[in-house]
ChimeraX commands (.cxc) that place a marker at each C-alpha (Angstrom):
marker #1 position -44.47,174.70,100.87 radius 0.5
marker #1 position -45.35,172.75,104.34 radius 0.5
marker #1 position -49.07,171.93,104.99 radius 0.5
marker #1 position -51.35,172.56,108.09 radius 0.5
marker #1 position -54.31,170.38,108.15 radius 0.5
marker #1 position -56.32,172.44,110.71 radius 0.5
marker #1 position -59.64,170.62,111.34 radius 0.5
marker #1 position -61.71,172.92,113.58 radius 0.5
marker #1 position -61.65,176.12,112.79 radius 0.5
marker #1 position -63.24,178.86,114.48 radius 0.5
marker #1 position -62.88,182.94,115.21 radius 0.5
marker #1 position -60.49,182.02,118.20 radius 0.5
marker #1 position -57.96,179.57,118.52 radius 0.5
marker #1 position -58.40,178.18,114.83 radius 0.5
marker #1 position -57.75,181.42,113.15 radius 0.5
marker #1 position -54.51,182.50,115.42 radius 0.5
marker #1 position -52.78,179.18,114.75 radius 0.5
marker #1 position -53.35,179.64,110.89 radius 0.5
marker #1 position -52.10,182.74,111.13 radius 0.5
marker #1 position -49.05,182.33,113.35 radius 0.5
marker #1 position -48.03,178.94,110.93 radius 0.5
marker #1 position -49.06,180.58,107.84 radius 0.5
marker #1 position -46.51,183.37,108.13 radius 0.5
marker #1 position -44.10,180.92,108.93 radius 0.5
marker #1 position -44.67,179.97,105.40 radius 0.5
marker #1 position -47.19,177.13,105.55 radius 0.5
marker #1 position -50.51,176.65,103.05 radius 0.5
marker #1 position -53.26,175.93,105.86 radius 0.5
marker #1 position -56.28,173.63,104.94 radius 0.5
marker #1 position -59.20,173.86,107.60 radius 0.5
marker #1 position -62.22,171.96,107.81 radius 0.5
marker #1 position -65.06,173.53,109.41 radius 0.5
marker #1 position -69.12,172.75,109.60 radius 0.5
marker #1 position -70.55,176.04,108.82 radius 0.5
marker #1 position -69.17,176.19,104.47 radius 0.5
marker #1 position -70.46,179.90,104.51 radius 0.5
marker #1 position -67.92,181.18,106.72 radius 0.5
marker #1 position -64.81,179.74,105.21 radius 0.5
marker #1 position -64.89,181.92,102.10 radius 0.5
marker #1 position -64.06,185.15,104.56 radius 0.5
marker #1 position -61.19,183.29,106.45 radius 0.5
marker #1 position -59.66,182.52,103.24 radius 0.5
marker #1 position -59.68,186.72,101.72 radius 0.5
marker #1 position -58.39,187.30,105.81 radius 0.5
marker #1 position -55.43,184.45,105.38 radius 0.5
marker #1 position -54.93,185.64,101.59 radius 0.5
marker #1 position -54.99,189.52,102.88 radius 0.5
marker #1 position -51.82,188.82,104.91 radius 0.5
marker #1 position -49.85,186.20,102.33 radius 0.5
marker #1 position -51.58,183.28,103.01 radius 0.5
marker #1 position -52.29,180.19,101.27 radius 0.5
marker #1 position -55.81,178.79,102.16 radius 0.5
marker #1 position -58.27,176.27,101.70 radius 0.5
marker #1 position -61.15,175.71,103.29 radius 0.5
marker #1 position -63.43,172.43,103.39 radius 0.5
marker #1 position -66.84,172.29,105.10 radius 0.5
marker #1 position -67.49,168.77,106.79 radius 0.5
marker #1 position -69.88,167.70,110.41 radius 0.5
marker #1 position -66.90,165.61,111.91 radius 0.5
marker #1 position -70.42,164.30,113.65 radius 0.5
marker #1 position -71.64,162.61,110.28 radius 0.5
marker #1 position -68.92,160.17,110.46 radius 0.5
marker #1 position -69.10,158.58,106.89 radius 0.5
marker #1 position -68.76,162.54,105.22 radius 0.5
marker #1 position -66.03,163.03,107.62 radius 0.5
marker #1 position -63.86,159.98,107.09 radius 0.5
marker #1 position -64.44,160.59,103.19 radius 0.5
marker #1 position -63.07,163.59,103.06 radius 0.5
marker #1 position -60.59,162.90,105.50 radius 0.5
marker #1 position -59.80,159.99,103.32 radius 0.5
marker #1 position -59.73,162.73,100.17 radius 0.5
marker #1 position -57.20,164.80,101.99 radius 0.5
marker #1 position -54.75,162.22,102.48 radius 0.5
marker #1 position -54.53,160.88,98.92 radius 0.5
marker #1 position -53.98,164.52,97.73 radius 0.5
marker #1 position -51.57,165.98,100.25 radius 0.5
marker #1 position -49.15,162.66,101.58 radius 0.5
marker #1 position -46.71,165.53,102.16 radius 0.5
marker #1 position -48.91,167.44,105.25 radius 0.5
marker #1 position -46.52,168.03,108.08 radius 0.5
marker #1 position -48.90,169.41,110.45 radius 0.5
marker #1 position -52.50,167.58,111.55 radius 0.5
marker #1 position -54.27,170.03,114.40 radius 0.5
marker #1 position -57.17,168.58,115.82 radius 0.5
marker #1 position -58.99,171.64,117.29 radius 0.5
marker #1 position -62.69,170.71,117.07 radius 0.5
marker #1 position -64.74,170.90,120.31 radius 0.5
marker #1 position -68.10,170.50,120.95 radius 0.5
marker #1 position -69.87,172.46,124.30 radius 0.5
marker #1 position -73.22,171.39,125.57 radius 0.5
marker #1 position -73.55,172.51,129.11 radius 0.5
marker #1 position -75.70,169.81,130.87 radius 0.5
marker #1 position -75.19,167.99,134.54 radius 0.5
marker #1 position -73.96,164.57,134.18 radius 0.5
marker #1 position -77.84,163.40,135.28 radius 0.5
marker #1 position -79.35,165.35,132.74 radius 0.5
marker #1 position -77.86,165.12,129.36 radius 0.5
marker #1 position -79.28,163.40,126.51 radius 0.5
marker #1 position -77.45,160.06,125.28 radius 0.5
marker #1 position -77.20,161.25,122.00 radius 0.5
marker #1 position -76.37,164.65,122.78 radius 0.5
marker #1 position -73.47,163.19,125.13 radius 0.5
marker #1 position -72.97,160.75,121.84 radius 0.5
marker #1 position -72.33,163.49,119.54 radius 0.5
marker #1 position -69.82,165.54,121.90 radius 0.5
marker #1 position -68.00,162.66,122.45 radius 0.5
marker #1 position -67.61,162.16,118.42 radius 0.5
marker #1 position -66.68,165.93,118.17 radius 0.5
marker #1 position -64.14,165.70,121.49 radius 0.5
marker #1 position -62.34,162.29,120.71 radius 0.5
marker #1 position -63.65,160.17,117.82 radius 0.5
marker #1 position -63.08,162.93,115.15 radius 0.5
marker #1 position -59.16,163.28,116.90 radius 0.5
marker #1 position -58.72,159.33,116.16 radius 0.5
marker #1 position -60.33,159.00,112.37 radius 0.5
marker #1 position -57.91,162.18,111.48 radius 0.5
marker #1 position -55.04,160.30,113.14 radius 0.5
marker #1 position -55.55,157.18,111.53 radius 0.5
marker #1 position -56.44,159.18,107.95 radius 0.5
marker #1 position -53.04,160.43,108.29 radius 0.5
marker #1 position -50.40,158.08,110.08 radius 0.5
marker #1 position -49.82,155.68,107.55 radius 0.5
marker #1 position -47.97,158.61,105.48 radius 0.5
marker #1 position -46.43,159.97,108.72 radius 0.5
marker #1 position -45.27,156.73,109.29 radius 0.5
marker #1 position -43.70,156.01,105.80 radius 0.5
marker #1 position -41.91,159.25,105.35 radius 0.5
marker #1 position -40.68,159.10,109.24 radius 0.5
marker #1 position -42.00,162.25,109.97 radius 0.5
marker #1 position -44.66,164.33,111.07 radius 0.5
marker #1 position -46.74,166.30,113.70 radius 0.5
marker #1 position -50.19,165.73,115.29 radius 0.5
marker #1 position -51.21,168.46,117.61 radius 0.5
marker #1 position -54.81,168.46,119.82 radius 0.5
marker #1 position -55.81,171.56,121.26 radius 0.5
marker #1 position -57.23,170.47,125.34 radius 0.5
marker #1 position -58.89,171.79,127.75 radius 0.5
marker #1 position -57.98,172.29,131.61 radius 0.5
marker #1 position -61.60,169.86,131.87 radius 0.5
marker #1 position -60.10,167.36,131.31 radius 0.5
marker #1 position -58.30,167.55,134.86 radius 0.5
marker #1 position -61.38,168.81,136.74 radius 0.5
marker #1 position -64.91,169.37,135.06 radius 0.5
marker #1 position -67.21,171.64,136.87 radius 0.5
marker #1 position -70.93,169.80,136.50 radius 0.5
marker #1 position -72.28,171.30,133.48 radius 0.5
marker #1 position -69.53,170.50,131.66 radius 0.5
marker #1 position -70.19,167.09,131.72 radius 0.5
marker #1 position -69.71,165.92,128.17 radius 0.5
marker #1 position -66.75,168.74,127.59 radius 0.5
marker #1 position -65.39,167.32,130.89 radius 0.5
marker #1 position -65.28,163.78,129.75 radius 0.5
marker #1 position -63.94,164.59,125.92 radius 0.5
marker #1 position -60.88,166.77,127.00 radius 0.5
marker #1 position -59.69,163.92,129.16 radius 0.5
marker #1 position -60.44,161.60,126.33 radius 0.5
marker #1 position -58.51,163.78,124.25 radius 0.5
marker #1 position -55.64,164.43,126.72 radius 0.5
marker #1 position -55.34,160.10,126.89 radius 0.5
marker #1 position -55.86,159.82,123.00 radius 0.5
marker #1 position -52.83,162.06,122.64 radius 0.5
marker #1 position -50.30,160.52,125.68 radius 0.5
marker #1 position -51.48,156.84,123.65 radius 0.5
marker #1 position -50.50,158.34,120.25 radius 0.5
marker #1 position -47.15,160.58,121.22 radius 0.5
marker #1 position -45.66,156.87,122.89 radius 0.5
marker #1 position -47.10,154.93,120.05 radius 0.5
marker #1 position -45.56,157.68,117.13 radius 0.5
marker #1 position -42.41,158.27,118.90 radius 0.5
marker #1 position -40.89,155.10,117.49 radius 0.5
marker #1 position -41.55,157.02,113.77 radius 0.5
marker #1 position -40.06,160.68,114.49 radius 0.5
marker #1 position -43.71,162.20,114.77 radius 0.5
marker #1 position -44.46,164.25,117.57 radius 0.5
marker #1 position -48.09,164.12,118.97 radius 0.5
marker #1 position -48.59,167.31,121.29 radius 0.5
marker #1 position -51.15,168.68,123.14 radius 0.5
marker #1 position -51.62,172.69,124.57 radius 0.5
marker #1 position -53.73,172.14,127.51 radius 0.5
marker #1 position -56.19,175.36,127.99 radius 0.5
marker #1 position -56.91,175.77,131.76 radius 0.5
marker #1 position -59.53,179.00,131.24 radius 0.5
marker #1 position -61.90,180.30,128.75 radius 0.5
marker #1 position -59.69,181.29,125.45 radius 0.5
marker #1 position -60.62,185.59,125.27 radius 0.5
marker #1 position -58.17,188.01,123.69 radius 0.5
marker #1 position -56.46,190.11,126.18 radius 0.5
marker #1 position -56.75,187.53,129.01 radius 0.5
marker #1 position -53.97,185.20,129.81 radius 0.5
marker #1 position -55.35,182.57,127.49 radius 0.5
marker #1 position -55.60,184.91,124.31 radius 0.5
marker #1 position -55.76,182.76,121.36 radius 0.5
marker #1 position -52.27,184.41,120.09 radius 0.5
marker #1 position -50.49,182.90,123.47 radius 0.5
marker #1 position -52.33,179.70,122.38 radius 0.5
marker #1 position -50.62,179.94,118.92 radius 0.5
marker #1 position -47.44,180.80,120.34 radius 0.5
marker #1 position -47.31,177.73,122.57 radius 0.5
marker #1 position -47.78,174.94,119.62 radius 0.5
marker #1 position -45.32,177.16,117.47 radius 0.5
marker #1 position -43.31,176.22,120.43 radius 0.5
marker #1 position -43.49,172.50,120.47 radius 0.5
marker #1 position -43.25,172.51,116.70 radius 0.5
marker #1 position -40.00,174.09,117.16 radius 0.5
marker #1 position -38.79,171.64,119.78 radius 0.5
marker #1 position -35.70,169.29,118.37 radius 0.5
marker #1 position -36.77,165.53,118.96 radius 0.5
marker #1 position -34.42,165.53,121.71 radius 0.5
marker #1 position -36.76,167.91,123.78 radius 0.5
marker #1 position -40.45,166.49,122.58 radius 0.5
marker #1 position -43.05,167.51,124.97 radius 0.5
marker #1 position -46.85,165.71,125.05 radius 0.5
marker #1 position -48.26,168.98,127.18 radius 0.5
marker #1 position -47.79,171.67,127.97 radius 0.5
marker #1 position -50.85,173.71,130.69 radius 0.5
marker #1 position -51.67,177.13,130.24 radius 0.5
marker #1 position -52.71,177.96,133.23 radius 0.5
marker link #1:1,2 radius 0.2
marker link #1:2,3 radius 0.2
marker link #1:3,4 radius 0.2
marker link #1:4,5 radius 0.2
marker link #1:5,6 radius 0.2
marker link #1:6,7 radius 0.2
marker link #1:7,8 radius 0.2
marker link #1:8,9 radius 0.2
marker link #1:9,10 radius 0.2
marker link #1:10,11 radius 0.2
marker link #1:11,12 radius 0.2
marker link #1:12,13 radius 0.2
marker link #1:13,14 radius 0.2
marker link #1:14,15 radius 0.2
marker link #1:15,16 radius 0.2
marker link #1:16,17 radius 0.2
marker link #1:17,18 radius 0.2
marker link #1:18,19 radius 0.2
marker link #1:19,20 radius 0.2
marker link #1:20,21 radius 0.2
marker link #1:21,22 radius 0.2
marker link #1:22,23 radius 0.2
marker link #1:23,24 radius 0.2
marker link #1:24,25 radius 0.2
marker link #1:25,26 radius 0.2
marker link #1:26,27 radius 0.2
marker link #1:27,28 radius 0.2
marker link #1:28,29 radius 0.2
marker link #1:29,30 radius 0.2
marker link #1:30,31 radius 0.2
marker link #1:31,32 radius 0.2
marker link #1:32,33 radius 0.2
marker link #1:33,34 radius 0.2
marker link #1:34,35 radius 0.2
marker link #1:35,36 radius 0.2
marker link #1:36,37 radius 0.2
marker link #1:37,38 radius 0.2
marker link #1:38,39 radius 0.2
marker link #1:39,40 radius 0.2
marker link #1:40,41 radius 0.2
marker link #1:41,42 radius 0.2
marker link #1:42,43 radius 0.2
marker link #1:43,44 radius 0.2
marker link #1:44,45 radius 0.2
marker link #1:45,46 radius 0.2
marker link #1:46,47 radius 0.2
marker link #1:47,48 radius 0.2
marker link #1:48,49 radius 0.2
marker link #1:49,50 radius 0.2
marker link #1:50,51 radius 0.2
marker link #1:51,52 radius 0.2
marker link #1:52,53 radius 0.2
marker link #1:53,54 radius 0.2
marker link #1:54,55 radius 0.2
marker link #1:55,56 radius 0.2
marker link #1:56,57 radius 0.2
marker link #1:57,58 radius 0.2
marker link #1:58,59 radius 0.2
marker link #1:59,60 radius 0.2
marker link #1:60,61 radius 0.2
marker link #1:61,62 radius 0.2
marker link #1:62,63 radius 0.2
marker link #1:63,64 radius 0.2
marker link #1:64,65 radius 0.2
marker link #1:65,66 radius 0.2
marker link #1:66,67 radius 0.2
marker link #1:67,68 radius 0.2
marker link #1:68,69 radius 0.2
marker link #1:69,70 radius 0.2
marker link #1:70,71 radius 0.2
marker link #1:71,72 radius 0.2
marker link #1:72,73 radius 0.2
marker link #1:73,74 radius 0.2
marker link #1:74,75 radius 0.2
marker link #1:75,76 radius 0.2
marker link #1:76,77 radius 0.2
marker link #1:77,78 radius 0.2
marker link #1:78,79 radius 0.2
marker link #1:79,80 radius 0.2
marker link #1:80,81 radius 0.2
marker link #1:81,82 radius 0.2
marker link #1:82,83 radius 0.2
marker link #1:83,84 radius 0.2
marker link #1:84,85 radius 0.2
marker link #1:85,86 radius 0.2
marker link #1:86,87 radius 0.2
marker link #1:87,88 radius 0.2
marker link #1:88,89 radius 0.2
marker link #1:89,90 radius 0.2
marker link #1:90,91 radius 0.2
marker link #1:91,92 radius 0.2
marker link #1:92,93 radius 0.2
marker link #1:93,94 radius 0.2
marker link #1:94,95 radius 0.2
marker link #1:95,96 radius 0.2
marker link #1:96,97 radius 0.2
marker link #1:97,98 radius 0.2
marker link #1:98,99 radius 0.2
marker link #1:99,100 radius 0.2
marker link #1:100,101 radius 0.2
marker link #1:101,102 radius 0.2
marker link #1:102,103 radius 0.2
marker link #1:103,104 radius 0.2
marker link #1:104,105 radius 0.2
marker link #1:105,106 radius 0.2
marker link #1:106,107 radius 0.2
marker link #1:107,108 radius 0.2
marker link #1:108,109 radius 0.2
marker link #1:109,110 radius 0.2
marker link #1:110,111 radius 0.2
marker link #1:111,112 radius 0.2
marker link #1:112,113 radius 0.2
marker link #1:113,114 radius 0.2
marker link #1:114,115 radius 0.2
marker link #1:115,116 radius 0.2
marker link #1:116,117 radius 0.2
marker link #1:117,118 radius 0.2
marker link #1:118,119 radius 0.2
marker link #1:119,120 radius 0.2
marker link #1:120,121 radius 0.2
marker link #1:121,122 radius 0.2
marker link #1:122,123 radius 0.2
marker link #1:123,124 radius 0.2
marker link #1:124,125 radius 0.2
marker link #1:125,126 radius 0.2
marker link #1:126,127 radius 0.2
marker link #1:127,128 radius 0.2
marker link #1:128,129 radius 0.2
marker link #1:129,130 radius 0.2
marker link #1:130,131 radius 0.2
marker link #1:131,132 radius 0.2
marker link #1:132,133 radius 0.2
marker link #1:133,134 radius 0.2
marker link #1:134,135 radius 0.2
marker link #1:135,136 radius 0.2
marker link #1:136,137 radius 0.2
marker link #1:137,138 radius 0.2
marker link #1:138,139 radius 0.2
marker link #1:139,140 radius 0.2
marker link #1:140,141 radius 0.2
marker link #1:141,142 radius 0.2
marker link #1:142,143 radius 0.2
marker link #1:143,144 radius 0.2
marker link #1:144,145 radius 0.2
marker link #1:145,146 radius 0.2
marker link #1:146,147 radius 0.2
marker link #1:147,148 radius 0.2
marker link #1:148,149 radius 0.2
marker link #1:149,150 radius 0.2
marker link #1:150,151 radius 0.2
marker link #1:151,152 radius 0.2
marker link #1:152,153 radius 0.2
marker link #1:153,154 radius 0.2
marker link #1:154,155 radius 0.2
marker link #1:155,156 radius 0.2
marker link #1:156,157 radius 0.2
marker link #1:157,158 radius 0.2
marker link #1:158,159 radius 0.2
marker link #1:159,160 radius 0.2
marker link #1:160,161 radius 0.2
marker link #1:161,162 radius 0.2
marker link #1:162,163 radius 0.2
marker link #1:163,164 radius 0.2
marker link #1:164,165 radius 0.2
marker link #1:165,166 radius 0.2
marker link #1:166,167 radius 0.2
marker link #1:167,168 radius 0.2
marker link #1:168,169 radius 0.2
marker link #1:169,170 radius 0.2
marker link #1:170,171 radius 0.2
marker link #1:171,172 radius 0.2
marker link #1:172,173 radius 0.2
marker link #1:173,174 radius 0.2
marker link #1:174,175 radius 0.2
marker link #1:175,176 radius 0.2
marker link #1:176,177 radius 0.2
marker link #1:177,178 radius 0.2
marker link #1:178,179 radius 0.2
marker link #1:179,180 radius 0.2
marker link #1:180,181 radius 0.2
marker link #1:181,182 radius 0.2
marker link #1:182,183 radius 0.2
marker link #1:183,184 radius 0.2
marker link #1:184,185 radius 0.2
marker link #1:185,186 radius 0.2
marker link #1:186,187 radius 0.2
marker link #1:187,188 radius 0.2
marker link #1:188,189 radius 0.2
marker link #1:189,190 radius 0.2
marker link #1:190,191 radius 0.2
marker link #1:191,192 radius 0.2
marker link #1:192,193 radius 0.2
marker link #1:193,194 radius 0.2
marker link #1:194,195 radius 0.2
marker link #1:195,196 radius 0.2
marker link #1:196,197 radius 0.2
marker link #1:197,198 radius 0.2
marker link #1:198,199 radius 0.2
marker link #1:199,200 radius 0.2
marker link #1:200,201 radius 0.2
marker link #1:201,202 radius 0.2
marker link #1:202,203 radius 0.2
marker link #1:203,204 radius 0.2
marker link #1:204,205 radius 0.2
marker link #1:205,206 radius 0.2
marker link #1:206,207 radius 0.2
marker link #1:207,208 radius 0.2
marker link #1:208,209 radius 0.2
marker link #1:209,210 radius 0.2
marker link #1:210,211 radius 0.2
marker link #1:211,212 radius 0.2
marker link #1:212,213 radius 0.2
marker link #1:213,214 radius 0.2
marker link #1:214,215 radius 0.2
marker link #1:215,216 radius 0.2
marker link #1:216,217 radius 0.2
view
């Protein structure tokens, strides 16, 4: 059975993309901070066929994150699919937010992408194969002022994943991002199912046709 690693999960875009690759046949393992909410996402997944497991982690306590990330990666060297779709939203102007506020966004937004990267490309890298996919944000072209820390992750983010897709090409692992240019509602144009749809789209592509982003816009 092929493995999602979905790290940041949530009611949204977390649960769609387990859903859409779980009935595809894959066993989905999310992390997420709050452990009292994974229990019900697991009976939802299992309601519908699918596999689940659910770990509960604060990607902003590093050492507890790159443990279990560590954990992960000795016990499933077969995972096809890492999703990075943490994201942490603090509206503050640039003049106004707290350094350790900014700190801990920017350790949710791009440090917690790179430690689940690193966690997993040395098997990606041996077996020649293997997907990394970051869920963005259209901030990252053009941050309105209280987005200041979300502004500055997402274009993090969208750099961390243009760095990793040239540096993992060389191996046959795609590194993808879905660019979200709006606030992700059901029935709006960025409905989390679209979201889905679009990185069950790139996972689809043959190497020959690799995208790094694609905008919803």
């Amino acid at each position: 059975m092929k493995k999602l690693l979905l790290i940041g999960m949530g009611p949204y875009n977390g649960l769609s993309i387990a859903k859409r690759f779980g009935r595809e046949g894959f066993e989905i393992l999310m992390l997420a901070r709050q452990a009292d909410k994974l229990p019900a996402i697991v009976a939802e997944l299992a309601a519908l066929g699918i596999r689940s497991q659910g770990f509960a982690v604060d990607i902003a306590d590093t050492d507890a994150y790159q443990a279990l990330l560590r954990q992960l990666a000795l016990e499933h060297p077969d995972l096809d699919i890492l999703h990075y779709n943490a994201s942490a939203y603090h509206p503050a102007l640039p003049s106004a937010i707290s350094l350790p506020v900014f700190m801990e966004d920017l350790q949710i937004n791009i440090v917690g992408a790179l430690l689940a990267a690193q966690a997993f490309l040395p098997a990606f890298r041996a077996r020649r194969q293997g997907t990394i996919f970051l869920t963005g944000g259209g901030s990252a072209f053009q941050a309105p002022a209280q987005l200041a820390s979300l502004g500055v992750g997402k274009a993090g983010m969208r750099n961390l994943c243009f760095s990793l897709a040239e540096e993992c090409r060389d191996f046959q692992v795609h590194v993808a991002t879905v660019t979200i240019s709006g606030m992700v509602q059901p029935g709006t144009a960025f409905d989390p199912d679209f979201v889905a749809d679009a990185f069950w789209r790139l996972y689809q592509q043959p190497e020959a046709e690799w995208e790094t982003e694609v905008v919803m816009k």
